[in-house]
DRENPATI-756153 format. One record per residue: residue in one letter; z, x, y of N, C-alpha, C, O in turn. Coordinates in steps of 0.02 Angstrom, whole numbers, plus 50000, padded with zeros to 5 digits. Layout:
# DRENPATI-756153
AZXYZXYZXYZXY...
# end
This chain:
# DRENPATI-756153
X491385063449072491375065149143491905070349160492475069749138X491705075749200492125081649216492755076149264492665070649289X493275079649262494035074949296493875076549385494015073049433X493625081649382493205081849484492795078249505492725076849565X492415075949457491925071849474492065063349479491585059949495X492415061649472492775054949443492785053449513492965057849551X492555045849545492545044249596492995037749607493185034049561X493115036949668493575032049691493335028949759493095032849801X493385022349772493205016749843493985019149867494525018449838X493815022149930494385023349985494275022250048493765024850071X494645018550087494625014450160494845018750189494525019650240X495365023150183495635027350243496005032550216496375031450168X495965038550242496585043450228496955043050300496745041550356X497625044950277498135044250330498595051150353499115053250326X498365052950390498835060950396499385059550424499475054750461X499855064050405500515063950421500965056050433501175052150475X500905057150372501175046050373502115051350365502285057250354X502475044150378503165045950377503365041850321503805043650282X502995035250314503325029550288503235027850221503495023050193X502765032950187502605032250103502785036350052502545036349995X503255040350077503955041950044504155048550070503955049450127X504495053450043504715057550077504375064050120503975066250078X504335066950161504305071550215503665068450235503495062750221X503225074350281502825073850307502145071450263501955076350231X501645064750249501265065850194500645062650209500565058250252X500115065750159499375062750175499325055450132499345055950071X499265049650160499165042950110498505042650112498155042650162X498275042050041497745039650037497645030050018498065026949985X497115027450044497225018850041496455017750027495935018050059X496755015749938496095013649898496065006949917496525003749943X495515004749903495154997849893495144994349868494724996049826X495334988949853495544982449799496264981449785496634986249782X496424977049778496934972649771497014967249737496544963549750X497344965049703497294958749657497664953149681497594947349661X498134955449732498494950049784498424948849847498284953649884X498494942949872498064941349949498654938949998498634933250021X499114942850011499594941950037499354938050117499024941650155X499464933250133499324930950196499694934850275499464934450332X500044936850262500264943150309500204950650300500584954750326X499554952350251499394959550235499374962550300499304959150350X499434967950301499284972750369498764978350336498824984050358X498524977850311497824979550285497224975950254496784979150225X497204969350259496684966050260496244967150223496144964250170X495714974350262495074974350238495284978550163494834979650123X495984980750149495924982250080495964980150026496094983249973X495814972150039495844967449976495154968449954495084972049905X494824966849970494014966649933493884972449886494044977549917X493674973849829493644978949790492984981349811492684982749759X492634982349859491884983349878491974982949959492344979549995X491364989049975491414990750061491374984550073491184980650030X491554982650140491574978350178491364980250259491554985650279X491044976550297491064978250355491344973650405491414967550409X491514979750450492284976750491491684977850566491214981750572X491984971850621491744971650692492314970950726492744966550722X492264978750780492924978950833492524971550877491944973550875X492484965750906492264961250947492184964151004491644964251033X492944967851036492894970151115492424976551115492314978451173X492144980151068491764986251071490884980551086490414981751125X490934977451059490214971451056489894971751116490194969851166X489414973651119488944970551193488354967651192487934968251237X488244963151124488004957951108487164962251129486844959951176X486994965951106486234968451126485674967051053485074968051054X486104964250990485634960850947485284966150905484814964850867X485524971550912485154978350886485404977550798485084980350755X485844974350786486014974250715485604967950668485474967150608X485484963250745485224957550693484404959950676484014955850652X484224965850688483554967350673483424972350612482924975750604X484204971850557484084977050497484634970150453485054966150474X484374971650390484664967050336485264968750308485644964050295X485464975450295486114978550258486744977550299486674975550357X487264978550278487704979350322487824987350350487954989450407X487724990950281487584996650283487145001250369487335005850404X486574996850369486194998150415486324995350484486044997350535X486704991350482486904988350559487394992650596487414994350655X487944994250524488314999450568488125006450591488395010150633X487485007550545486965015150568486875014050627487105017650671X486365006350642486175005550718486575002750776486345002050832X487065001650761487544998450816487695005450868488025010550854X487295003550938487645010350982488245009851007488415014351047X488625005650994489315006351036490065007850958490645009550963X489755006650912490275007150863490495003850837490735004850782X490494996650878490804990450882490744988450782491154984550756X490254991450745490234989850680490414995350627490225001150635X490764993650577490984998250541491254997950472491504992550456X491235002750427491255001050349491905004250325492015010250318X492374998650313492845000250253492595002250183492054999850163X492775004350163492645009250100492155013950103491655012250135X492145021550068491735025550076491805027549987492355025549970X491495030049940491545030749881491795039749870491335043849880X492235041649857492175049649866492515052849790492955050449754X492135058949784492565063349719493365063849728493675061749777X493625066849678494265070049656494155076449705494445077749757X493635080249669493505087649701493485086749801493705091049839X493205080849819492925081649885493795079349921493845081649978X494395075749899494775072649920495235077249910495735077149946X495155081549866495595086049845495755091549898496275093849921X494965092849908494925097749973495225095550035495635098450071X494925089650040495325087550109496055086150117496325086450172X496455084550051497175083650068497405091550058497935091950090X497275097050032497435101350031497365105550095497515111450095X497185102950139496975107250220497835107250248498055111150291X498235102150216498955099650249499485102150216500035101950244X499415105850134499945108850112500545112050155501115112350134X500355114450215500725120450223501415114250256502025115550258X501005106550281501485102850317501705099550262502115095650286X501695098550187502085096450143502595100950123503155098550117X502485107950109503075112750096503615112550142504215111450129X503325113850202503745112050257504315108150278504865109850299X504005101350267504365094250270504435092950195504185087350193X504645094650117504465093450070504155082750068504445077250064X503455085150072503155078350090502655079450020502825081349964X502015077550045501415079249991501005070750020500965067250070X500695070949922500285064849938500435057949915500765056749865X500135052949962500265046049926499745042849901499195044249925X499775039349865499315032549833499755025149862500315022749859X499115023649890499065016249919498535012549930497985014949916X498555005649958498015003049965497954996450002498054996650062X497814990749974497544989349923498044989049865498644988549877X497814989449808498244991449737497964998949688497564998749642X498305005349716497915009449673497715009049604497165010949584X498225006049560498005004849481497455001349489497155002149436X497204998549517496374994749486496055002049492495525001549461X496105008149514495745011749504496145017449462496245023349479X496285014949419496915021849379496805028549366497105033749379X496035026449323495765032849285495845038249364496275042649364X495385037149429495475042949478495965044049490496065050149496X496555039349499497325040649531497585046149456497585052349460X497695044349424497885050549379497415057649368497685062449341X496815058149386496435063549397496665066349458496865072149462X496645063049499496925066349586497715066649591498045068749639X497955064349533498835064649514498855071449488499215075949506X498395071349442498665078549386498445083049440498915086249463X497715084749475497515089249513497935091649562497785097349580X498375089349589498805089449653499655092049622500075095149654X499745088949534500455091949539500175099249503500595103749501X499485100649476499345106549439499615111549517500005116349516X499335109149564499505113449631500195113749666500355117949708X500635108149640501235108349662501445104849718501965105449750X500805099749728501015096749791501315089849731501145088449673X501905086149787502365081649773501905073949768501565073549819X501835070149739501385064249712501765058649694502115058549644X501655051049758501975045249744501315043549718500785046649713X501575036549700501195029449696501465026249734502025028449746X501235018849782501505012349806501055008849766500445009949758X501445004149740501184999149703501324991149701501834991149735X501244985749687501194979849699501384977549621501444971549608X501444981149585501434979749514500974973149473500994970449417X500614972649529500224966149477499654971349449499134971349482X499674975749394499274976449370499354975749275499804972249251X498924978849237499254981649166499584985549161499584990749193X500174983149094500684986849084500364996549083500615001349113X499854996349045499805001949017499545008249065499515014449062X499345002449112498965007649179499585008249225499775013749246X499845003549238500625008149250500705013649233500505018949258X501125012249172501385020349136501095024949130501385030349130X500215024449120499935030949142499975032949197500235038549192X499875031749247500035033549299500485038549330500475044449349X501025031949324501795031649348501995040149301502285044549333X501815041249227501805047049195501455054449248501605060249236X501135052949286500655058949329500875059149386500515062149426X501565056249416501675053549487502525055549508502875050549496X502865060249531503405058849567503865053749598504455054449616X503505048549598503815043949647503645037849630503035038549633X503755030949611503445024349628503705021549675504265019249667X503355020749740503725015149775503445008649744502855009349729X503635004049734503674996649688503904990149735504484989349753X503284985049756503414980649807503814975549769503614974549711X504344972149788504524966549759504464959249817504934958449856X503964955049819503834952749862504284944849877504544942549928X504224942949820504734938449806505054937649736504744939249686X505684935249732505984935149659505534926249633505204925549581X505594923549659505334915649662504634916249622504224919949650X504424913249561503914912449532503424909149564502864911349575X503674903249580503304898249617503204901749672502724905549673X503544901249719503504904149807503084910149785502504909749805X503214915149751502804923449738502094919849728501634922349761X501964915649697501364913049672500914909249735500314908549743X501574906849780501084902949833500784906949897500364905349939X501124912449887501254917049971500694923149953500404926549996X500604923849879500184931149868499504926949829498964929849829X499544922049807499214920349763499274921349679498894918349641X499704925149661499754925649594500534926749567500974929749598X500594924049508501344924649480501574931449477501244936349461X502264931349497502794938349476502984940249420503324945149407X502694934649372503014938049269502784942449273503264946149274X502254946349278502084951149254502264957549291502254963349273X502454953949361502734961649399503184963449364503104968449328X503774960049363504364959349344504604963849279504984968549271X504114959449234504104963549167503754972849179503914977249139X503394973849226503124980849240503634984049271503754989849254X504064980449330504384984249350505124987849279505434993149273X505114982349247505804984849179505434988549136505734992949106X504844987749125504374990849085504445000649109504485005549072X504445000149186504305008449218504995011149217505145017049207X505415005749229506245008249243506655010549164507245011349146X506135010849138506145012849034506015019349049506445023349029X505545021449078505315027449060505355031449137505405037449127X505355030349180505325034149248505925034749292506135029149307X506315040449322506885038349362506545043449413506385049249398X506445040249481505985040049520505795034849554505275035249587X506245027749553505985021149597506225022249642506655026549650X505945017849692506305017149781505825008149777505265005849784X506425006349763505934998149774505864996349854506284998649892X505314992049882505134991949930504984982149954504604978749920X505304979650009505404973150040504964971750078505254969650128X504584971650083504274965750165504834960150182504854954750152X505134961250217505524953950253504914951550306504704953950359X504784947250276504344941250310504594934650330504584930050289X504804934050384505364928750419504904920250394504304918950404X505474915350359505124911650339504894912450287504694906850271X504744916950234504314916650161504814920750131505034917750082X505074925750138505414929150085506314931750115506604936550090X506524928450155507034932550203507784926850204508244926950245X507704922950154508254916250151508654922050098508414926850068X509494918750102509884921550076509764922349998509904926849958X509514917249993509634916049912509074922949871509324926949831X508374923349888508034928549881508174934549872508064938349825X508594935549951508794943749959509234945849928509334951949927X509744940049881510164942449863510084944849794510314949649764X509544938549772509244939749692508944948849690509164953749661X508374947749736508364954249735508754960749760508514966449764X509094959749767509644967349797510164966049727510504970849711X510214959949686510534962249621509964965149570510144969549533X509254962949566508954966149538508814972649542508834976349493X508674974649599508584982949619509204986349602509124992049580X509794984149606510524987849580510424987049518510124992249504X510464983749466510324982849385509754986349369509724988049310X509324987749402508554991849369508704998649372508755002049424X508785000849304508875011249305508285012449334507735009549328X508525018549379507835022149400507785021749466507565026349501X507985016149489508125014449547508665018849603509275018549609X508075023349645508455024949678508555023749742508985026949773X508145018549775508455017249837507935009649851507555006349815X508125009149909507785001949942507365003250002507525008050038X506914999950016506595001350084506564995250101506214991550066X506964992150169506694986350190506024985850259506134987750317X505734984550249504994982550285504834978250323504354974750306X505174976850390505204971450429504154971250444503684975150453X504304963550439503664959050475503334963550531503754966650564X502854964350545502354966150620501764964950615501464966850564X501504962350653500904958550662500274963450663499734960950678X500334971050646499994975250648499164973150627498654975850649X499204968050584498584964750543498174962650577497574964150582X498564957950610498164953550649497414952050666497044947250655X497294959850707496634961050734496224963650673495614963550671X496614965850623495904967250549495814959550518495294959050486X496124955150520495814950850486495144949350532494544949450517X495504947950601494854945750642494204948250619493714945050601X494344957750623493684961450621493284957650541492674957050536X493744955750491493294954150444493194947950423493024945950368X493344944450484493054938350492493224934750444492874931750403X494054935450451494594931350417495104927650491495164930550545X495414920550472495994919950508496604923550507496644928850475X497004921550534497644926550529498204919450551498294917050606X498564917350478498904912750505499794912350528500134907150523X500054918750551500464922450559500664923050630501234924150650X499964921950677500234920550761500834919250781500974921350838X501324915850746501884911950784502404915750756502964914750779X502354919050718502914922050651503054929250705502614932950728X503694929750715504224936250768504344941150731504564937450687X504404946050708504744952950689505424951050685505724948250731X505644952450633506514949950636506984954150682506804960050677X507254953750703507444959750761508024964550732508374961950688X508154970550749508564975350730509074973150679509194973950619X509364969250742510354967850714510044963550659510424963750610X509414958850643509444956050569509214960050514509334958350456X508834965950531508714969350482509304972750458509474972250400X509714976950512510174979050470510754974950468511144979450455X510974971750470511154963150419510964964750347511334966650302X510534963950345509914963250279510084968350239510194967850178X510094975150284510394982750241510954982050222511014985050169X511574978750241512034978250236512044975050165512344977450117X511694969650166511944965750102511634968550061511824967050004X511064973250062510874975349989511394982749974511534984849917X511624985750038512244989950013512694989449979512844993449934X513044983349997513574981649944513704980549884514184978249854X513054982849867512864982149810512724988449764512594989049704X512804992949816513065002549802512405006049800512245011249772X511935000749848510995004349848511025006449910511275003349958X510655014149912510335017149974509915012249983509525009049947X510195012450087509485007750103509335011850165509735014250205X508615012250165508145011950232507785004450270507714999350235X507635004550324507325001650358506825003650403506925006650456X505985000750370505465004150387505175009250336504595011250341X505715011550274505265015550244505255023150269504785026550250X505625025350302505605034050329506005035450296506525032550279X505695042350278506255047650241506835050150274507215053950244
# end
């Protein structure tokens, strides 16, 4: 297969994001995920396959969908919009074009492109085709990653890529296992595995008040991120309920209602203690 032609399931491109690594940049947010974080703020990008999402308040209940079988086709006939499809399948060549319309605002802001999702490594082979295509041109190329994938699709990757941002969600085997659904050995070992060969990390926090934000955690991890070469900075990621309304649309609960945003003075608290530890920190993730 020609490397343009190589296709990828993508939910959204994101223009001018601030928060997926440095300057001004286009994120792209593939499809699938191997972890089911119960406070995702992207939802519909767990499923490795389109999905269709319903705004409810767009709804005016006129029944025009229950008269075609696809999902595909309901959101053709829905006149108000109210129905709609996460994932669209697109080339290297066709994505290529479109993030390249923004160069002039990556030189600018030295920004470029991101990989996100979801988990981009379930789709590696494109992420390193749309990796190599983009630094052949000189635009600047992260990954965000979740590290639950294979070692080896890592390092390919992470090899085609400028940047890893690298989630560490919890240090806790057990707790990492109860809150995402799956164990952290293998992050763990990926993340020492990349910090071998790549200097280029910015490890990245969700503080999620209640699951990952007790002393004992933050501290494990802010000594791990200081001990990992490569490591060059921290992003802490306060809680927001941004999700909320996508689980609804895909006709998921959302069991997070009661759970607050940690407020300022605790986040930077939080910065504080992973400083002292001689790590650049952000809060929120902006360059």
């Amino acid at each position: 297969m020609d490397e343009v032609d190589r296709t990828a399931l993508v939910f959204h491109v994101q223009r001018f994001s601030l928060q997926d690594g440095p300057g001004l940049r286009t994120t792209i947010f593939l499809k699938g995920c191997p972890l089911a974080c119960a406070w995702c703020h992207n939802p519909e990008s767990q499923a490795p396959a389109p999905e269709m999402l319903k705004v409810e308040s767009h709804c005016m209940r006129c029944g025009t969908c229950a008269e075609v079988d696809s999902d595909e086709a309901k959101v053709d006939v829905c006149p108000t919009g109210a129905l709609r499809m996460a994932g669209r399948r697109i080339k290297v060549s066709e994505l290529l074009e479109e993030v390249l319309r923004d160069r002039i605002f990556f030189e600018q802001s030295g920004g470029g492109v991101s990989f996100s999702g979801g988990e981009p490594l379930m789709q590696s082979d494109f992420v390193i085709a749309m990796a190599t295509a983009l630094r052949s041109q000189g635009i600047h190329v992260t990954l965000d990653t979740c590290g639950f994938a294979r070692t080896e699709d890592l390092l390919r990757v992470s090899a085609c890529v400028d940047l890893v941002l690298f989630d560490l969600k919890h240090l806790d085997d057990a707790r990492h296992r109860e809150v995402t659904g799956e164990s952290n050995v293998s992050i763990l070992a990926n993340l020492k595995a990349l910090s071998e060969v790549h200097r280029g990390i910015w490890i990245r926090v969700p503080v999620i008040p209640g699951i990952n934000d007790d002393d004992a955690n933050l501290e494990a991890t802010a000594s791990l991120s200081a001990q990992t070469p490569g490591v060059r900075r921290v992003d802490l990621l306060p809680y927001h309920a941004h999700g909320a309304a996508k689980f609804e649309r895909i006709g998921k609960d959302y069991s997070f209602d009661a759970v607050l945003p940690p407020s300022a003075e605790r986040m930077e608290a939080l910065a504080e203690r992973f400083r002292t530890h001689g790590l650049e920190v952000t809060i929120g993730g902006r360059a």
